[in-house]
DSSP file (Angstrom, degrees, kcal/mol; ACC not computed):
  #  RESIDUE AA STRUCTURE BP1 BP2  ACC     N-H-->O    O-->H-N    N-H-->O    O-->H-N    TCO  KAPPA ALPHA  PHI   PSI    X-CA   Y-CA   Z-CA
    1    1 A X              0   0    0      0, 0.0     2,-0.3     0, 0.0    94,-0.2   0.000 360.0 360.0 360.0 148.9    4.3    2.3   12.0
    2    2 A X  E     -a   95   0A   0     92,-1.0    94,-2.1     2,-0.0     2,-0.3  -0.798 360.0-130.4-126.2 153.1    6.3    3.9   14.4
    3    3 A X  E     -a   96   0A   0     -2,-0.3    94,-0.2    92,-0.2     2,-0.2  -0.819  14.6-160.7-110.4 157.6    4.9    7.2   16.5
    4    4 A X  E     -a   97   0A   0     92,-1.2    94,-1.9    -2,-0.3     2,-0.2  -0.886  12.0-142.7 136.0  67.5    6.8    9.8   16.6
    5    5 A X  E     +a   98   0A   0     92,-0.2     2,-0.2    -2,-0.2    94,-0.2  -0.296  36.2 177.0 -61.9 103.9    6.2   12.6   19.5
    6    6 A X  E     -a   99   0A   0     92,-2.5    94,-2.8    -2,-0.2     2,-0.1  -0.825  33.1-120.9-119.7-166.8    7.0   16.3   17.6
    7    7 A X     >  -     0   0    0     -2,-0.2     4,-0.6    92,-0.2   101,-0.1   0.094  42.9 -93.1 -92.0-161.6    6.8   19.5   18.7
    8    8 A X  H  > S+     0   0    0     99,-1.1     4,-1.3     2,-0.1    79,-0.1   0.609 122.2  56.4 -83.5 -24.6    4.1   22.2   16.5
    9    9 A X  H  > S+     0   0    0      2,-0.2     4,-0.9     3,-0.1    -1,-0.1   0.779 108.6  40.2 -93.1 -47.6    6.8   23.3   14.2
   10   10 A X  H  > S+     0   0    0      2,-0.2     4,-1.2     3,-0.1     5,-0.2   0.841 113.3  55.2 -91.0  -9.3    7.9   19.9   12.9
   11   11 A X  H >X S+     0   0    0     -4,-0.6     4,-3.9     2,-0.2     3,-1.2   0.997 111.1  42.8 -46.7 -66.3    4.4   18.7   12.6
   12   12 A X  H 3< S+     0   0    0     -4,-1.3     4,-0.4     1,-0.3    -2,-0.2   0.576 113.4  53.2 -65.7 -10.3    3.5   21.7   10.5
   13   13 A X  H 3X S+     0   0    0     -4,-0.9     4,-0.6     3,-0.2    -1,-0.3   0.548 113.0  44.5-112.0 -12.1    7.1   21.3    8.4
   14   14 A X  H <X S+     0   0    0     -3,-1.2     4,-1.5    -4,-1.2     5,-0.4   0.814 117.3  46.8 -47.5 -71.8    6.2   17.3    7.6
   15   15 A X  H  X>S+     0   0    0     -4,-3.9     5,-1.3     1,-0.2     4,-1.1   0.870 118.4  43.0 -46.5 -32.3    2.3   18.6    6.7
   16   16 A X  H >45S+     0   0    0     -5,-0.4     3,-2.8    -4,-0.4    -1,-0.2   0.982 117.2  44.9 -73.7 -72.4    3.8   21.5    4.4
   17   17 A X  H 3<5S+     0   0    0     -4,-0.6    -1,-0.2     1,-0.3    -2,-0.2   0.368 109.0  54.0 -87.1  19.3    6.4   19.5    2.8
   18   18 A X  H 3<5S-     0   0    0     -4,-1.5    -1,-0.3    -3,-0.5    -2,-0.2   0.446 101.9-135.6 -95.4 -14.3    4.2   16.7    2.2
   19   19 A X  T <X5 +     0   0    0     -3,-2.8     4,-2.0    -4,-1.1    -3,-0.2   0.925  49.5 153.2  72.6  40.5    1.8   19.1    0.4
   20   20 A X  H  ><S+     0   0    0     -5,-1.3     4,-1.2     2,-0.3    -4,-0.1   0.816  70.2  48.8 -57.1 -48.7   -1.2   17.6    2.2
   21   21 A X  H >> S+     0   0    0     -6,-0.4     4,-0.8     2,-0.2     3,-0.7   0.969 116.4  42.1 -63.6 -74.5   -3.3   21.0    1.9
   22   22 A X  H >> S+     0   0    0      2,-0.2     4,-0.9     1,-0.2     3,-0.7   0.798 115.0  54.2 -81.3 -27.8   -2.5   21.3   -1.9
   23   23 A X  H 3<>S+     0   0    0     -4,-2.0     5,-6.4     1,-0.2     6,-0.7   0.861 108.7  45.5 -53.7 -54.4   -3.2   17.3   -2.3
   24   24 A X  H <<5S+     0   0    0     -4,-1.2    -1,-0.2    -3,-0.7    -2,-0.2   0.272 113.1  54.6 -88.0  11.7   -6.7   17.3   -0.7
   25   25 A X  H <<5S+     0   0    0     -4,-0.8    -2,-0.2    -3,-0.7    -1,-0.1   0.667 110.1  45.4 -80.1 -19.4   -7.6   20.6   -3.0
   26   26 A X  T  <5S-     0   0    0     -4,-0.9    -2,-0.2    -5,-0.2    -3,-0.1   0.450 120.5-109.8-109.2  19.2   -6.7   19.0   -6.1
   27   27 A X  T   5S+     0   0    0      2,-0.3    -3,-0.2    -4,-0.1     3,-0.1   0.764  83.5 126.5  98.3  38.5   -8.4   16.1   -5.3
   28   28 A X  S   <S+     0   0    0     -5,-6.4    -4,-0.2     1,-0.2     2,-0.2   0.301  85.6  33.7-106.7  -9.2   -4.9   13.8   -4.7
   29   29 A X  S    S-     0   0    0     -6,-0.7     2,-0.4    30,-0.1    -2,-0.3  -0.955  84.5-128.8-159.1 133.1   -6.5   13.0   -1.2
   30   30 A X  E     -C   58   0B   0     28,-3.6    28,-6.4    -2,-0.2     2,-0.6  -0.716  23.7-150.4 -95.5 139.1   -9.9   12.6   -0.1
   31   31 A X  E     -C   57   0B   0     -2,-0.4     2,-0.4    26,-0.2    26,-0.2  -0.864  12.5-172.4-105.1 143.4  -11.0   15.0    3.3
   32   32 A X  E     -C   56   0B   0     24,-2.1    24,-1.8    -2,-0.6     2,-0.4  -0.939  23.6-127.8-124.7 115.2  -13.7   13.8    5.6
   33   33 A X  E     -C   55   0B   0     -2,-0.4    22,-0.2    22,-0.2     3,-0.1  -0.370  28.7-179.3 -67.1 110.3  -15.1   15.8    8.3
   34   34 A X  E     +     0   0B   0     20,-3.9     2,-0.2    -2,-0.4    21,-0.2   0.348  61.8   3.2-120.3  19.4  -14.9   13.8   11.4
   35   35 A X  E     -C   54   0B   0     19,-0.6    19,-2.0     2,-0.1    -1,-0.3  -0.728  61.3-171.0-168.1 156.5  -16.3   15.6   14.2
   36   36 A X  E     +C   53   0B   0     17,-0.2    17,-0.2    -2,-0.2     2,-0.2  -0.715  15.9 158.0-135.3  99.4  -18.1   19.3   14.1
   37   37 A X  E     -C   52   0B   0     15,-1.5    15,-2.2    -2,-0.2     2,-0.2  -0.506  36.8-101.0-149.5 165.7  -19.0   21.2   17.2
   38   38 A X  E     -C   51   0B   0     13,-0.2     2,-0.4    -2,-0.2    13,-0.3  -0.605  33.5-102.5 -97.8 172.2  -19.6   24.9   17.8
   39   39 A X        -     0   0    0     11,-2.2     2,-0.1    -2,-0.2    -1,-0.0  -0.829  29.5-150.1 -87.8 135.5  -17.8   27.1   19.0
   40   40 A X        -     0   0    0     -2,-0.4     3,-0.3     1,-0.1     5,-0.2  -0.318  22.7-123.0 -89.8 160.4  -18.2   28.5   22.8
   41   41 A X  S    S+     0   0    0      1,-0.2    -1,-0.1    -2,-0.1     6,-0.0   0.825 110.9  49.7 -39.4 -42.9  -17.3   31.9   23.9
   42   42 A X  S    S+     0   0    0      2,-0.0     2,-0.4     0, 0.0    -1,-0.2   0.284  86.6 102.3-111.6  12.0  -15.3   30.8   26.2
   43   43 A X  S    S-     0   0    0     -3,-0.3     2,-0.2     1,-0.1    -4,-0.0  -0.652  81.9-103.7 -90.9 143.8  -13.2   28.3   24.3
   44   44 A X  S    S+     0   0    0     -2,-0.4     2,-0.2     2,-0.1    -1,-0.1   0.285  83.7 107.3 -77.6  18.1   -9.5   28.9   23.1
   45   45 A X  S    S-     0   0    0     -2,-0.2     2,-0.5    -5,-0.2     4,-0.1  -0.442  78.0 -64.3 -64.0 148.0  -10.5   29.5   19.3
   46   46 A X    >   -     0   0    0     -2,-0.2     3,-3.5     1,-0.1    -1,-0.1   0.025  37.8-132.0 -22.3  91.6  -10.7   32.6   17.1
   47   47 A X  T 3  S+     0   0    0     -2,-0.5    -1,-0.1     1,-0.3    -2,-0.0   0.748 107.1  49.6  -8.3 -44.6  -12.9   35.0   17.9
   48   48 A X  T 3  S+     0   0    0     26,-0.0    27,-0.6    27,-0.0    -1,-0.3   0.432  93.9 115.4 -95.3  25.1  -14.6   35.7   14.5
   49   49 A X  E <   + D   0  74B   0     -3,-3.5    25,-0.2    25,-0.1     3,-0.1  -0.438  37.1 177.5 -92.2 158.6  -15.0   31.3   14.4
   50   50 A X  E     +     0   0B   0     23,-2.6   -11,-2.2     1,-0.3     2,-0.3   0.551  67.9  20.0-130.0 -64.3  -18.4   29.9   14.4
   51   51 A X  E     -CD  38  73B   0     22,-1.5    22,-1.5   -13,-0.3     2,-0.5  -0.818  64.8-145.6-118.8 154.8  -17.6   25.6   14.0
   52   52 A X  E     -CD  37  72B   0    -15,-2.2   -15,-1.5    -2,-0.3     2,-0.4  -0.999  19.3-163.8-126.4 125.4  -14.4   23.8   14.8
   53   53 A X  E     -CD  36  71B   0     18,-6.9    18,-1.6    -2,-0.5     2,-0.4  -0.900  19.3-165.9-115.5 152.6  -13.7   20.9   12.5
   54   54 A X  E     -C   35   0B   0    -19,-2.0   -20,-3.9    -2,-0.4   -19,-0.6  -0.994  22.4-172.9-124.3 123.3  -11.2   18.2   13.0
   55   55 A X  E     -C   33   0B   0     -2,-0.4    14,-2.7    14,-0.4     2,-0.4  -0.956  19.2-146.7-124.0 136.8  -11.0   16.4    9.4
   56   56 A X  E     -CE  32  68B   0    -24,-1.8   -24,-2.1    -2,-0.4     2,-0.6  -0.762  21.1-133.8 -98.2 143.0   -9.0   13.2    8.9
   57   57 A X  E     -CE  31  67B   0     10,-1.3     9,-2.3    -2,-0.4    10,-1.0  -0.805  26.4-148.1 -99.7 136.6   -7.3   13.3    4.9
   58   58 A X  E     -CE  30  65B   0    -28,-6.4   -28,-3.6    -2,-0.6     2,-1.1  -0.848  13.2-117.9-108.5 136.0   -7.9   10.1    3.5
   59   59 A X     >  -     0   0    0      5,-2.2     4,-3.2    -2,-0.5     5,-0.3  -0.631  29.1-150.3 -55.0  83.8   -5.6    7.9    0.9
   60   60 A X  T  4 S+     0   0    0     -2,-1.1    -1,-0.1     1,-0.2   -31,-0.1   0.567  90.1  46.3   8.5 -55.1   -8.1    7.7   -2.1
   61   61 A X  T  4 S+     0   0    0      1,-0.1    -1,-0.2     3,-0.0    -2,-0.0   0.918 132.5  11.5 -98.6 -52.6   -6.8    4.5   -3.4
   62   62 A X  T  4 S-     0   0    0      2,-0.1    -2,-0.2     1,-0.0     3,-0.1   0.308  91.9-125.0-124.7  38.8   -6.6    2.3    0.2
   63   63 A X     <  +     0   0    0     -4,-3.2     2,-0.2     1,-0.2    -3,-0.1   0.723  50.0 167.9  47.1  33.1   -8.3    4.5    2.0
   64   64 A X        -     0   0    0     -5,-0.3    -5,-2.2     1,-0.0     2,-1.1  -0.431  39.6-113.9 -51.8 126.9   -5.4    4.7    4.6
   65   65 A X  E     +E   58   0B   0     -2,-0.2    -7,-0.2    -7,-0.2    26,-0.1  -0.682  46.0 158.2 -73.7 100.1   -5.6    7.5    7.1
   66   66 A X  E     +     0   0B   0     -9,-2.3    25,-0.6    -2,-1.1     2,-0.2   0.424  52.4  43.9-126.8  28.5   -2.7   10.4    6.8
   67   67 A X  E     -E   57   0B   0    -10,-1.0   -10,-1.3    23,-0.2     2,-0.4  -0.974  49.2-161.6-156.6 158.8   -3.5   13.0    8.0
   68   68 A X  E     -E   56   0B   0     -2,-0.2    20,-2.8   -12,-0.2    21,-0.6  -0.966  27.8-178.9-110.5  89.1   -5.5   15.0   11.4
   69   69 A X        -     0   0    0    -14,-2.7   -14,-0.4    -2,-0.4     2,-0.3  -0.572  14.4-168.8 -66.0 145.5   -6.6   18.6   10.5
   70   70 A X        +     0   0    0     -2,-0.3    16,-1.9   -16,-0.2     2,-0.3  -0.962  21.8 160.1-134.1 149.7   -8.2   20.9   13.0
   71   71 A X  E     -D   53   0B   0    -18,-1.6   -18,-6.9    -2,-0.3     2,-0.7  -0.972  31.3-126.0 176.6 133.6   -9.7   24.0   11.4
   72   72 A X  E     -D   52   0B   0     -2,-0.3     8,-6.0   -20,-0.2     2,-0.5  -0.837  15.7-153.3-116.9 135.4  -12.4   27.0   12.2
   73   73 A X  E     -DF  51  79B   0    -22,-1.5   -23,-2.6    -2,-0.7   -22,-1.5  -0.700   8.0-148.9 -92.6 140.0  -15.1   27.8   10.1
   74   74 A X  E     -D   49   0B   0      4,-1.7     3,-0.3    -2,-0.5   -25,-0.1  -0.319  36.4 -92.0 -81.8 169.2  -16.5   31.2   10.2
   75   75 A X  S    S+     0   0    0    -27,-0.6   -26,-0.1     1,-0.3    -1,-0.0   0.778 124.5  51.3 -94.6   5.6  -19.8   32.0    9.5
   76   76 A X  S    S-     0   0    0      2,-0.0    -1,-0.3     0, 0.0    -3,-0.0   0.637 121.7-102.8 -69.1 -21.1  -19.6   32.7    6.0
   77   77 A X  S    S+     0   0    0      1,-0.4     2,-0.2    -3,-0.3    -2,-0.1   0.819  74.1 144.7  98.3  45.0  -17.8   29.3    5.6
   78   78 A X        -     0   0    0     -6,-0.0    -4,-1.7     0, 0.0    -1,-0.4  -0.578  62.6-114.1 -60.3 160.0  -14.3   30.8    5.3
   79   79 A X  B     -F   73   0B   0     -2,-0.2    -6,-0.2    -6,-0.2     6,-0.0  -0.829  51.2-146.8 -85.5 144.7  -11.5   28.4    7.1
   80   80 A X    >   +     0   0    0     -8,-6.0     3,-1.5    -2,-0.3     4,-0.1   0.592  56.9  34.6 -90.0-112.5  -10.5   31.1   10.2
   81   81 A X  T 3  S-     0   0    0      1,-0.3   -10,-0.0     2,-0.1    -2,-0.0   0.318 136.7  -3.6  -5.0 -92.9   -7.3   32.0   12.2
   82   82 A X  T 3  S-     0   0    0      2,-0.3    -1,-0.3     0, 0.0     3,-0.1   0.617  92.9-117.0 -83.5 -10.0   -4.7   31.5    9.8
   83   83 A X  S <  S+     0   0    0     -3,-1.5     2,-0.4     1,-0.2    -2,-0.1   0.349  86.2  86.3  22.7  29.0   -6.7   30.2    6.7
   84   84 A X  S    S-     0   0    0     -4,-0.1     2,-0.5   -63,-0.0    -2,-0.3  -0.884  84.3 -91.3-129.4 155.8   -4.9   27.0    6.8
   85   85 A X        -     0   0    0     -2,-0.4     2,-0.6    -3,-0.1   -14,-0.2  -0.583  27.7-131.8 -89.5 146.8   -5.2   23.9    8.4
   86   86 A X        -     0   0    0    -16,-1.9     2,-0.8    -2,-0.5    -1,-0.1  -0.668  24.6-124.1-108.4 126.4   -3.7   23.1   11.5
   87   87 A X        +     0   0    0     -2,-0.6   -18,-0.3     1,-0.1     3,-0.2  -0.298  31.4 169.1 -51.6  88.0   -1.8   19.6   11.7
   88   88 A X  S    S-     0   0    0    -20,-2.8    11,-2.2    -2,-0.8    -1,-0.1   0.765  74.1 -26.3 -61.4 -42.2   -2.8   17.2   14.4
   89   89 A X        -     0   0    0    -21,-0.6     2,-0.3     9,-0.2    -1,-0.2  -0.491  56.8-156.2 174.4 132.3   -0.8   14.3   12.9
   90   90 A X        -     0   0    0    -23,-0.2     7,-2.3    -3,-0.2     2,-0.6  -0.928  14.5-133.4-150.9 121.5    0.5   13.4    9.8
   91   91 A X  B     +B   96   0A   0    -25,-0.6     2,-0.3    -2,-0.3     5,-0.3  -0.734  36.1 171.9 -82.5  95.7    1.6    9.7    8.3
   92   92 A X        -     0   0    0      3,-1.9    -2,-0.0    -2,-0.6     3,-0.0  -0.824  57.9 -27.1 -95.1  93.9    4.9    9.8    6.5
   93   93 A X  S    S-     0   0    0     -2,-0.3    -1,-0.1     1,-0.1     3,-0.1   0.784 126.9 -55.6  66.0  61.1    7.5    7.4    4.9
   94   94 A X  S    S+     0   0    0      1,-0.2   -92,-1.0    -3,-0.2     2,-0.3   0.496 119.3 102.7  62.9   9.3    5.8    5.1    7.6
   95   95 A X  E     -a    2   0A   0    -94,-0.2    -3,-1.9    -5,-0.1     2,-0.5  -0.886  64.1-136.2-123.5 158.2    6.3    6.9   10.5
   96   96 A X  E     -aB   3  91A   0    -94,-2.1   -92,-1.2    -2,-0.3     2,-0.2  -0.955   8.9-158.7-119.8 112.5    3.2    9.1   12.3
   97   97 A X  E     +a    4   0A   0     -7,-2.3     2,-0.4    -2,-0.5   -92,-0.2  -0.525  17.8 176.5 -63.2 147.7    3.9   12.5   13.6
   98   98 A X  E     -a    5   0A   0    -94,-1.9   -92,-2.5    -2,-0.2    -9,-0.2  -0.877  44.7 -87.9-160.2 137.3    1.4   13.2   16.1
   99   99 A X  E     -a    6   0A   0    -11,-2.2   -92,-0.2    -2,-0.4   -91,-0.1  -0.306  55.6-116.7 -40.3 113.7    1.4   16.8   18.3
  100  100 A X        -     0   0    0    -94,-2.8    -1,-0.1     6,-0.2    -3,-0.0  -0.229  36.9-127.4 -78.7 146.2    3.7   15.8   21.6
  101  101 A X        +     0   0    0      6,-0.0    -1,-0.2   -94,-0.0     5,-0.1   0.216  54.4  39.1 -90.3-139.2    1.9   15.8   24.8
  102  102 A X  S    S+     0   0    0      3,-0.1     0, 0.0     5,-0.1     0, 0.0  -0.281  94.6  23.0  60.6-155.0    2.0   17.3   28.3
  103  103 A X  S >  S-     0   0    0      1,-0.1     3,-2.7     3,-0.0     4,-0.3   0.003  82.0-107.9 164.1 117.3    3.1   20.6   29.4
  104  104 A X  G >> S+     0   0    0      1,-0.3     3,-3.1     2,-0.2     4,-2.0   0.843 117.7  64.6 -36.5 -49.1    2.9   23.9   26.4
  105  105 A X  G 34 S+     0   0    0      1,-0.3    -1,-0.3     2,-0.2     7,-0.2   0.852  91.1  62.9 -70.4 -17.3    6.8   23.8   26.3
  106  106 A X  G <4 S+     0   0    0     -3,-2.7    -1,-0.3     1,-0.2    -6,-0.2   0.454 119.1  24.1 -76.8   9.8    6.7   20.2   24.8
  107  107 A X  T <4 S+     0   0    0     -3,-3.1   -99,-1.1    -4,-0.3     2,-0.3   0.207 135.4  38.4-128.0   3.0    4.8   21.3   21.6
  108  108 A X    ><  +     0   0    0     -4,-2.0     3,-1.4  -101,-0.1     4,-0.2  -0.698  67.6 169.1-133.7  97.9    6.0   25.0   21.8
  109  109 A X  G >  S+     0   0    0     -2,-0.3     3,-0.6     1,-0.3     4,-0.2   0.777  70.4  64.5 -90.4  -7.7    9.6   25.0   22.9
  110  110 A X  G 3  S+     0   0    0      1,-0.3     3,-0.4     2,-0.2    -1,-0.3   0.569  81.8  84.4 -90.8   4.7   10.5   28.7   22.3
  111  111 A X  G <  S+     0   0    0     -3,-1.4    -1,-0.3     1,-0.2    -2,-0.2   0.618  84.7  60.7 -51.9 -13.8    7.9   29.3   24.9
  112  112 A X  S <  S+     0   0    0     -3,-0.6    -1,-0.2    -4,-0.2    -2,-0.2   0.782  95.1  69.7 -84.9 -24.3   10.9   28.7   26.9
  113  113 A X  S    S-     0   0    0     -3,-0.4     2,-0.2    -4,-0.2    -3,-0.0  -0.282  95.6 -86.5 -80.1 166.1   13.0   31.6   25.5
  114  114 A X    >   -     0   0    0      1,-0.1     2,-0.7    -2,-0.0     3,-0.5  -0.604  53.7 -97.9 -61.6 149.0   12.4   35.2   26.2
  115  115 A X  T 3  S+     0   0    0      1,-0.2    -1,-0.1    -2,-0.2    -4,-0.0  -0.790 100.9   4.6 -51.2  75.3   10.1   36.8   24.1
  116  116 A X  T 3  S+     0   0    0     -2,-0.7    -1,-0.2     1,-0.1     2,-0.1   0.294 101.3 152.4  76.1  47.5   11.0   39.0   21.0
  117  117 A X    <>  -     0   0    0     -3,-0.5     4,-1.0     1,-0.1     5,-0.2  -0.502  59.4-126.4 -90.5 169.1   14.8   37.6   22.1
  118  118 A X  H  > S+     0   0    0      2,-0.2     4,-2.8    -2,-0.1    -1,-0.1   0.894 119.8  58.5 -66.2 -33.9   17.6   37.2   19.8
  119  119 A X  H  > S+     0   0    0      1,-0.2     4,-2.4     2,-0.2    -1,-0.1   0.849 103.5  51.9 -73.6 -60.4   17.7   34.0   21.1
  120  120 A X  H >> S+     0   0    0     -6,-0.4     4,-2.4     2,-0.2     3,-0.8   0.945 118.3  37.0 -36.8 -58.2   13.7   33.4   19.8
  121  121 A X  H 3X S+     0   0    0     -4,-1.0     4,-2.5     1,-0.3     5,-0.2   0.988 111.0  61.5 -96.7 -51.5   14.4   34.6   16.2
  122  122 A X  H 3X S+     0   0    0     -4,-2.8     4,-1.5    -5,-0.2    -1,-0.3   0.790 109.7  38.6   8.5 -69.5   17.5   32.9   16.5
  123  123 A X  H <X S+     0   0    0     -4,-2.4     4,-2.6    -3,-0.8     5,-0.3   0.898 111.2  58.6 -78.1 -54.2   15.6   29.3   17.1
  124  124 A X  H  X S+     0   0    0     -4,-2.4     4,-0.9     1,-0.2     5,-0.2   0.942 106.7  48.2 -55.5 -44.9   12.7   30.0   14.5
  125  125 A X  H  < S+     0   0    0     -4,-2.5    -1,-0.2     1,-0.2    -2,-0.2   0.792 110.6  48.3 -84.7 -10.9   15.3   30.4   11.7
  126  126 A X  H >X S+     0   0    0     -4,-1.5     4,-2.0    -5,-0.2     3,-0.6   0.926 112.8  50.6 -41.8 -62.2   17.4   27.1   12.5
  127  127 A X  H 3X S+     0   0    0     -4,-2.6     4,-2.0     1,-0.2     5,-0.2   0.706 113.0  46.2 -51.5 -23.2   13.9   25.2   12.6
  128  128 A X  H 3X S+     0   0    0     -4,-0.9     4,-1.0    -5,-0.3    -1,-0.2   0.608 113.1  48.2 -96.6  -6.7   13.0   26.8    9.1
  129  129 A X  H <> S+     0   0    0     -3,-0.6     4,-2.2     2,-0.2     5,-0.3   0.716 109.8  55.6-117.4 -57.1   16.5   25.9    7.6
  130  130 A X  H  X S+     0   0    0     -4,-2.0     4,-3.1     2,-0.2     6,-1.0   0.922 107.6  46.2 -50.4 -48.1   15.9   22.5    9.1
  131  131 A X  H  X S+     0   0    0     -4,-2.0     4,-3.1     5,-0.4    -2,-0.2   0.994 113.7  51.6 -56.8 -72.8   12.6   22.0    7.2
  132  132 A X  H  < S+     0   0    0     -4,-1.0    -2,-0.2    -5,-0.2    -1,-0.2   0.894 121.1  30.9 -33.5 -47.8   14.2   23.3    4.0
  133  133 A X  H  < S+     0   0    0     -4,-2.2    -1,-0.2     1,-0.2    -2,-0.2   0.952 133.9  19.3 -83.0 -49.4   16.8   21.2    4.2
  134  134 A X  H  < S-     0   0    0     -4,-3.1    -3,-0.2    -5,-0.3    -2,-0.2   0.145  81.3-125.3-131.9  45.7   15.7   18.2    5.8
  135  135 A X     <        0   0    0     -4,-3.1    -4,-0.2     1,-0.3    -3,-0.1   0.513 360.0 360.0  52.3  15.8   12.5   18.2    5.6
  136  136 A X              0   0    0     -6,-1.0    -5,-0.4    -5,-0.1    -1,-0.3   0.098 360.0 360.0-122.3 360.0   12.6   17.8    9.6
């Protein structure tokens, strides 16, 4: 299996257009909670979050690992931020995406642009065009 350094935007456009989320709701993937901690004050989560879970989605049948979620629970046991989960790294047609390291602009690279630029909105809808099209 080959790794595969992306950025946050083609992570999340593999996890979407493998339907990972809608797989493990209808019970097409099994989820398992693999670590649970609270959340501090001072930690870079949501505000109105309570637990931070990282859950691995498991292949049913050979119990393959393919997927990393991270996700905050509130204390009503809603998911928080967005209400989705966010993709750590995700196994597809044999290759593993996995969230690039180092330095914010290697997993957010329109951190590099100005902000509210043409250039920005520019970049997002090329990446979204890309997903649609090739699923990259």
């Amino acid at each position: 299996m080959w790794d595969v350094d992306s950025d946050v935007l083609t992570l999340r456009c593999v996890f979407n257009r493998g339907k990972f989320y809608h797989r493990t709701l209808t019970g097409a993937l099994r989820a398992q909670t693999r670590s649970r901690k609270p959340v501090s004050l001072r930690s870079r989560g949501p505000a109105d979050a309570a637990w931070q879970h990282f859950i691995v989605y498991l292949d049913p049948v050979t119990g393959d690992e393919v997927a990393l979620v991270q996700q905050y629970e509130r204390e009503d046991g809603s998911i928080g931020a967005s209400g989705l989960p966010d993709p750590k790294w995700v196994v597809r047609a044999g290759r593993r995406y996995k969230e690039a390291r180092g330095d914010l602009v290697n997993r957010k690279p329109w951190l590099a642009l100005p902000r509210d630029s043409m250039e920005q909105r520019r970049y997002f809808c090329r990446r979204r065009l890309q997903c649609w099209l090739r699923g990259v």
